[in-house]
VEXDREN-2710 file (C-alpha; in Angstrom, 1 decimal):
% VEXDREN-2710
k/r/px/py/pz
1/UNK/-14.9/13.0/14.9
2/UNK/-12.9/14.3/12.1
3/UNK/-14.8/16.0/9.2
4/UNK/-12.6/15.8/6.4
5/UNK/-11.4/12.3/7.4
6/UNK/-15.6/11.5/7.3
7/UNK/-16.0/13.5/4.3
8/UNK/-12.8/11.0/2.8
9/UNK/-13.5/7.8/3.5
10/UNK/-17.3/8.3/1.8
11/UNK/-16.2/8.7/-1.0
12/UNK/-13.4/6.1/-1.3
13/UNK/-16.1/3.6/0.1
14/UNK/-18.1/4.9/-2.9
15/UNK/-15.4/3.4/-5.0
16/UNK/-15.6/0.4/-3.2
17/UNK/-18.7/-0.2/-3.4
18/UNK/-19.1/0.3/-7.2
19/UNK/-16.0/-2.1/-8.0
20/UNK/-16.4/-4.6/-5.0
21/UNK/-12.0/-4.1/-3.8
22/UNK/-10.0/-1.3/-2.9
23/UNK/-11.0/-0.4/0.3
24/UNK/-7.7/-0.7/2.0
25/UNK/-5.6/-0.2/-1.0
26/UNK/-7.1/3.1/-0.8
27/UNK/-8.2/4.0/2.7
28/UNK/-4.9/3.7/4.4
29/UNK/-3.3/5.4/1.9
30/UNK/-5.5/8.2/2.0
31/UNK/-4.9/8.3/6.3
32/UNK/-1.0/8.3/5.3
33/UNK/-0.7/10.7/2.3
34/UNK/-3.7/13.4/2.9
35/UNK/-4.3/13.1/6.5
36/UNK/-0.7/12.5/7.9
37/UNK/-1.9/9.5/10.4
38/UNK/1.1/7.5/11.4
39/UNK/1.4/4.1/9.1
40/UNK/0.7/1.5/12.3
41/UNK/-2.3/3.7/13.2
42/UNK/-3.7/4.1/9.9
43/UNK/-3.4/0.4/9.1
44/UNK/-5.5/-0.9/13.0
45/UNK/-8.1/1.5/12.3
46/UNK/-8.9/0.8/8.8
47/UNK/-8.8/-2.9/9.8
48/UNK/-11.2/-2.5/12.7
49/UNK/-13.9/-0.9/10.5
50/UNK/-13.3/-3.5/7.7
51/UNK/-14.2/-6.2/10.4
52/UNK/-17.4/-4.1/10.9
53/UNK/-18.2/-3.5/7.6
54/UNK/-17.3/-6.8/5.9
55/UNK/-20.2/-9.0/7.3
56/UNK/-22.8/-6.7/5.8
57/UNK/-21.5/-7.4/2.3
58/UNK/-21.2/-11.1/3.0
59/UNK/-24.5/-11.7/4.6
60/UNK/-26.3/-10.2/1.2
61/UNK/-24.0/-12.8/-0.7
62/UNK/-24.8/-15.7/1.6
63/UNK/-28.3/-14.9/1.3
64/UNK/-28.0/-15.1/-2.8
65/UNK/-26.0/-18.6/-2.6
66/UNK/-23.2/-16.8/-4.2
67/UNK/-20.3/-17.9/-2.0
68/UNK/-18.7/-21.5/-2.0
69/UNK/-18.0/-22.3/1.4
70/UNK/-15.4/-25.1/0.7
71/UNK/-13.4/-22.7/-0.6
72/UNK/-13.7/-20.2/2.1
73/UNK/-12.7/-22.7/4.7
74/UNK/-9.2/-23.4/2.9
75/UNK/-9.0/-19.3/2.3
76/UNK/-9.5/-18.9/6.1
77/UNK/-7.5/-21.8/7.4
78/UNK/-4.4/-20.0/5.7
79/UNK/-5.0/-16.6/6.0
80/UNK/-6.6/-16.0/9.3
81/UNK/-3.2/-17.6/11.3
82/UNK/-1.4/-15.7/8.5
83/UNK/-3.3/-12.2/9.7
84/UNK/-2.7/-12.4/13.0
85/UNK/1.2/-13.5/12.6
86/UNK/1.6/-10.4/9.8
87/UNK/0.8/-7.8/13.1
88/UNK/4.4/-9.6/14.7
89/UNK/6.0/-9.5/11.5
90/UNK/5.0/-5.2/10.9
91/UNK/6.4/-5.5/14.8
92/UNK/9.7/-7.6/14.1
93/UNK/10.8/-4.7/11.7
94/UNK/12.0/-2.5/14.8
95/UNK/11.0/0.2/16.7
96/UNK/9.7/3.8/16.7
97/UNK/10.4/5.6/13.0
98/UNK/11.4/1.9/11.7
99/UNK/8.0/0.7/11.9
100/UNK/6.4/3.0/10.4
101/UNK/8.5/3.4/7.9
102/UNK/9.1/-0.4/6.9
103/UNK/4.5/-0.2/7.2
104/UNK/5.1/2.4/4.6
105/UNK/6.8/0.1/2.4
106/UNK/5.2/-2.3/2.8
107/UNK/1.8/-0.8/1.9
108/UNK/3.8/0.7/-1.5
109/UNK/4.8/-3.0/-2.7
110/UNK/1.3/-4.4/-2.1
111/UNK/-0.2/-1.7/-3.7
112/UNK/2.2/-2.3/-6.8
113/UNK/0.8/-5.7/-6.0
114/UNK/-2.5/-5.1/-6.4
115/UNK/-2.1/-2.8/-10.0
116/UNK/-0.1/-6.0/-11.1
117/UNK/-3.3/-8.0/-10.4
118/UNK/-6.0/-5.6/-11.7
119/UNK/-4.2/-5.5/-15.0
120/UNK/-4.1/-8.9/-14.9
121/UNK/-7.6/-9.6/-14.7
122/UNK/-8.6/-7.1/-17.2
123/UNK/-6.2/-8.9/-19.8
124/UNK/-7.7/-12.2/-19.1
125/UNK/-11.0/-11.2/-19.3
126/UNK/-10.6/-8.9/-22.8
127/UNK/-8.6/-12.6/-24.0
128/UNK/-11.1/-14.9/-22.7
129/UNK/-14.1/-13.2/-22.6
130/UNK/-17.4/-14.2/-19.9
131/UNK/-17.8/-17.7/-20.4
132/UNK/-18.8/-19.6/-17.4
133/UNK/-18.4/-23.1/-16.5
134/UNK/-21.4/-25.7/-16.4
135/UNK/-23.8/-24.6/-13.9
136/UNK/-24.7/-26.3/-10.6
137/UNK/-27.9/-25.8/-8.0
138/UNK/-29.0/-21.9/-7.7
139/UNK/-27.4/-21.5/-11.4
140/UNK/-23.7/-21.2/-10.1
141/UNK/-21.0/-22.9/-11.8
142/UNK/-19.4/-26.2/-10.5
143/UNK/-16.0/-25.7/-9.2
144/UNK/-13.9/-28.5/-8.0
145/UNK/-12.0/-26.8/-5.5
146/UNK/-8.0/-27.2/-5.0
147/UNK/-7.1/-27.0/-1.7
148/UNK/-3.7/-26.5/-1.6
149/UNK/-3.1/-24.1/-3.7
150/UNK/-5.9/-22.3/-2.4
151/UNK/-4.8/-22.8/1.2
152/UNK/-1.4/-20.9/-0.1
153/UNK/-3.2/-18.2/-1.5
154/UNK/-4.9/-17.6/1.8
155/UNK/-1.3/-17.7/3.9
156/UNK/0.1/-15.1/1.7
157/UNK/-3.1/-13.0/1.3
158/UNK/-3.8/-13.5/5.1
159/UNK/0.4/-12.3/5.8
160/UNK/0.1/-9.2/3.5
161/UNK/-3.6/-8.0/5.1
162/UNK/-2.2/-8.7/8.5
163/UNK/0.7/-6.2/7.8
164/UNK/-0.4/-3.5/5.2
165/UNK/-4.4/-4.1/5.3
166/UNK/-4.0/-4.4/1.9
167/UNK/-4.8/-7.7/-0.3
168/UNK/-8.2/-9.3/1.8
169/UNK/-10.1/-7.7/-2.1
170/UNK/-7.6/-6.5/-4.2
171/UNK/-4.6/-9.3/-4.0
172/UNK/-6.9/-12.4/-2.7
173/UNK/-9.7/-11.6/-5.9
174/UNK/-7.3/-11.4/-8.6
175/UNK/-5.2/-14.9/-7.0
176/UNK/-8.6/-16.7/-6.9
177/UNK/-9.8/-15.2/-10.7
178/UNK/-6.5/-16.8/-11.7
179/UNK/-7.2/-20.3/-9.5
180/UNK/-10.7/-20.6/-10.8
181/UNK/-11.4/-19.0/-13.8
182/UNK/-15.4/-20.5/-14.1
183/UNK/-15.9/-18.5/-11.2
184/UNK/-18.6/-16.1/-11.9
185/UNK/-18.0/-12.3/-10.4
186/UNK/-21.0/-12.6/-8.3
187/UNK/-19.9/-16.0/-6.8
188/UNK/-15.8/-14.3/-6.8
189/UNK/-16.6/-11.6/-4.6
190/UNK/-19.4/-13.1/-2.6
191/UNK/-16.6/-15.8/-1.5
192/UNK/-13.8/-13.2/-0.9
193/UNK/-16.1/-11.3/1.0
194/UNK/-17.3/-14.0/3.3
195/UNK/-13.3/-15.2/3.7
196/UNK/-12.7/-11.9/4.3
197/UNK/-14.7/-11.4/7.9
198/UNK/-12.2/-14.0/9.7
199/UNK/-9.2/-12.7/8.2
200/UNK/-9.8/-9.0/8.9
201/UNK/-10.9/-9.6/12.2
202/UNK/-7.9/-11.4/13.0
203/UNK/-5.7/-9.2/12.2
204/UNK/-7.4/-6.3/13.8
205/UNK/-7.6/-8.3/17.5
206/UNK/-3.7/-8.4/16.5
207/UNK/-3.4/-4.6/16.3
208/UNK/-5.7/-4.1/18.7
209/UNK/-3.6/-6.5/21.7
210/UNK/-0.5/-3.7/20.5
211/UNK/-2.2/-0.8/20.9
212/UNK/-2.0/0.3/17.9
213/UNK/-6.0/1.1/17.7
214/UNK/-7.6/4.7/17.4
215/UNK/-11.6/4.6/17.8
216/UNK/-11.6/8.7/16.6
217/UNK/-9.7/7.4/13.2
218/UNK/-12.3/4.3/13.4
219/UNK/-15.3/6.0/14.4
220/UNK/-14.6/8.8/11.8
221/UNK/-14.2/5.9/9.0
222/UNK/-17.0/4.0/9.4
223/UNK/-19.4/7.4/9.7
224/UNK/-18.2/8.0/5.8
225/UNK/-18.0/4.6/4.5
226/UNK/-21.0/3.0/5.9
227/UNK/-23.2/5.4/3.4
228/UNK/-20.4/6.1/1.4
229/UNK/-20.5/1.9/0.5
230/UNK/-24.3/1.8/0.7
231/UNK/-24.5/4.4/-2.3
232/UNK/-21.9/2.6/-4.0
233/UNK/-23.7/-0.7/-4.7
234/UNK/-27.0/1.3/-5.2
235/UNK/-25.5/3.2/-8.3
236/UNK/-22.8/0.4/-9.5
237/UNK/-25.3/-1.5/-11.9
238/UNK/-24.9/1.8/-14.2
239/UNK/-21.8/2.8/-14.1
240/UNK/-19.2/1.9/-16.1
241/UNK/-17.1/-1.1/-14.3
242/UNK/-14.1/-0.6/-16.9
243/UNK/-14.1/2.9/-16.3
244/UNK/-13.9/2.7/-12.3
245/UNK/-11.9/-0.3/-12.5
246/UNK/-9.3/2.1/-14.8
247/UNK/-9.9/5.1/-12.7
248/UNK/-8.5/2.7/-9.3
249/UNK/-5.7/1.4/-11.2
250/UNK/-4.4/4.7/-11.6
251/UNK/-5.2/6.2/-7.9
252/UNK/-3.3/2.5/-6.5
253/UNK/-0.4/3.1/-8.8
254/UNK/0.1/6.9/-7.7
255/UNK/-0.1/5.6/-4.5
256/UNK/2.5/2.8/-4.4
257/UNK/4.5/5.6/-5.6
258/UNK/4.5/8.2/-3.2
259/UNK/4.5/5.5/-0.6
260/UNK/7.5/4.3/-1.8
261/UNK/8.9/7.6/-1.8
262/UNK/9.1/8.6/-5.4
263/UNK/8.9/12.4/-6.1
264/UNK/6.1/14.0/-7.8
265/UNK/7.8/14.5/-10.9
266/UNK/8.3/11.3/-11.7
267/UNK/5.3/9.8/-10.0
268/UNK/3.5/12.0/-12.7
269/UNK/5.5/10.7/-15.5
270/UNK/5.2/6.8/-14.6
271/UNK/1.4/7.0/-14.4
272/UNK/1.3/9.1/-17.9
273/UNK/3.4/6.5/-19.6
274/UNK/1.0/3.7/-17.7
275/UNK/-2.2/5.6/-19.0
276/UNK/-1.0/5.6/-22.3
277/UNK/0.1/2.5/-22.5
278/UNK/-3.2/1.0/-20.8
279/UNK/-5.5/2.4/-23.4
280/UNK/-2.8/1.2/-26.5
281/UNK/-2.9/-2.1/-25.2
282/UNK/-6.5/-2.1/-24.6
283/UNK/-7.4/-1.2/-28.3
284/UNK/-4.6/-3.8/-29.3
285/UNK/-5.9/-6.8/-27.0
286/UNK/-10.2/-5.9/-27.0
287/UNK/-11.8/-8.5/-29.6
288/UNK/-12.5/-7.0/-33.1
289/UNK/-16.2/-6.0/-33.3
290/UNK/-17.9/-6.6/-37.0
291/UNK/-20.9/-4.6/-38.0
292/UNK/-23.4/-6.7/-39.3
293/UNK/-25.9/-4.5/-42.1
294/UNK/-29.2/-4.8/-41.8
295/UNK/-31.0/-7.7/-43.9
296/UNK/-27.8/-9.4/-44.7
297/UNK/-27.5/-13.3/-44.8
298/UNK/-24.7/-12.4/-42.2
299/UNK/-27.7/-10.9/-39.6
300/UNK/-30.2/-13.8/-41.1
301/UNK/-28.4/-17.2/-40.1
302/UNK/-25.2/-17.5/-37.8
303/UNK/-22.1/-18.5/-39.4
304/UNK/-21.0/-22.1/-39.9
305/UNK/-18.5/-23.6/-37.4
306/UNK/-14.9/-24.0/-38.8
END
């Protein structure tokens, strides 16, 4: 059991847990950069405790009704082939220092990924605001779901997890936001979660048949993140979602960066200029809020439509 490792996955899982993606984006990063774990290594573990933490999360949703099924059969007929063939592909790269180096780079560019996305969804949701589709039985809305596209989205998803760990909440959310935007957040991450079990457990049993598996990295893992994703979901009603989801944009992009190889120097100036140019574009893009005085005709009766 390793402390420190323990002490850091807690409170990544923390982060998880309040913003519902991340955990690999952030976890094997964390093994790579802070703890030195080689890149193969890093990636099996964090996929074997994913498979044994990512049925928790799903059960509560399947419980709720918050997860279209339909949809997660196409997700998983894509991306759980697509897992398992990603552990060849990570294999097909070479040998030795070449894997783990091409891993390495691999993780950078699906991080990058995943900041692309995030910002993404952010716009979207600043331009388009919460509106929901017409709702079906338990109050969800009715999706007519496209199974091609979605199939795809589960092939690439499934291909990037099975090589990086990363994309099974960060890449697949954001590609399904985009697919289905009368998706509410609840039903969104209920169904990536539930898609999620297959396709991390696939490409674990295809890390685990290389040997790439550690149980003291996994053991050490799951004794943070268990609590650390329990504590997470209990306090993430009152924090801030914009804030954390800002906060993991930032710690992804550093991340892609050093992963990539770029020097601290310039890692620092990139994610300055990206700061800065988040919250400009943030005040530019939010919708316009009018105050209203008290006892107006304004505050008394609603507008006319135009």
């Amino acid at each position: 059991m390793d402390l420190p490792l323990v002490v850091g996955s807690f409170f990544v899982a923390i982060i998880v847990g309040l913003t519902g993606m991340g955990g690999g984006a952030l976890m094997t990063p964390m093994m790579l950069l802070v703890f030195n774990v080689p890149p193969l290594a890093a990636v099996s573990s964090d996929l074997v405790a994913s498979a044994v933490m990512k049925p928790v999360g799903g059960y509560v949703h399947l419980r709720r009704g918050t997860v279209n099924l339909r949809m997660v059969g196409w997700l998983c007929a894509g991306s759980v082939p697509a897992a398992f063939c990603g552990v060849f592909v990570a294999r097909a790269f070479g040998d030795g220092a070449d894997v783990q180096r091409a891993v390495k780079y691999a993780l950078g560019v699906a991080l990058l990924l995943a900041v692309a996305g995030l910002v993404v969804k952010s716009w979207l949701a600043l331009r388009a605001g919460t509106a929901d589709g017409p709702a079906g039985a338990g109050g969800m809305p009715v999706v007519a779901v496209r199974p091609i596209p979605t199939l795809l989205v589960g092939t690439v998803g499934g291909l990037i997890v099975g090589i990086s760990s990363v994309g099974s909440g960060s890449l697949i959310v954001v590609a399904l936001l985009a697919l289905y935007p009368a998706l509410r957040a609840n039903q969104l991450v209920g169904t990536d979660l539930v898609q999620a079990v297959p396709l991390v457990t696939s490409a674990a049993l295809g890390h685990l048949l290389y040997g790439d598996f550690r149980l003291d990295l996994t053991t050490s893992l799951l004794a943070g993140s268990i609590p650390g994703v329990y504590l997470g979901a209990r306090i993430s009603a009152r924090a801030p979602g914009g804030l954390i989801r800002a906060l993991l944009t930032v710690v992804l992009l550093a991340s892609a960066l050093k992963l990539l190889g770029v020097n601290d120097i310039a890692t620092l100036c990139v994610v300055g200029v990206a700061v800065v140019a988040g919250v400009a574009g943030w005040r530019f893009v939010r919708p316009a809020r009018v105050s209203v005085p008290q006892g107006s005709s304004e505050s008394r009766s609603p507008a006319p439509d135009r």
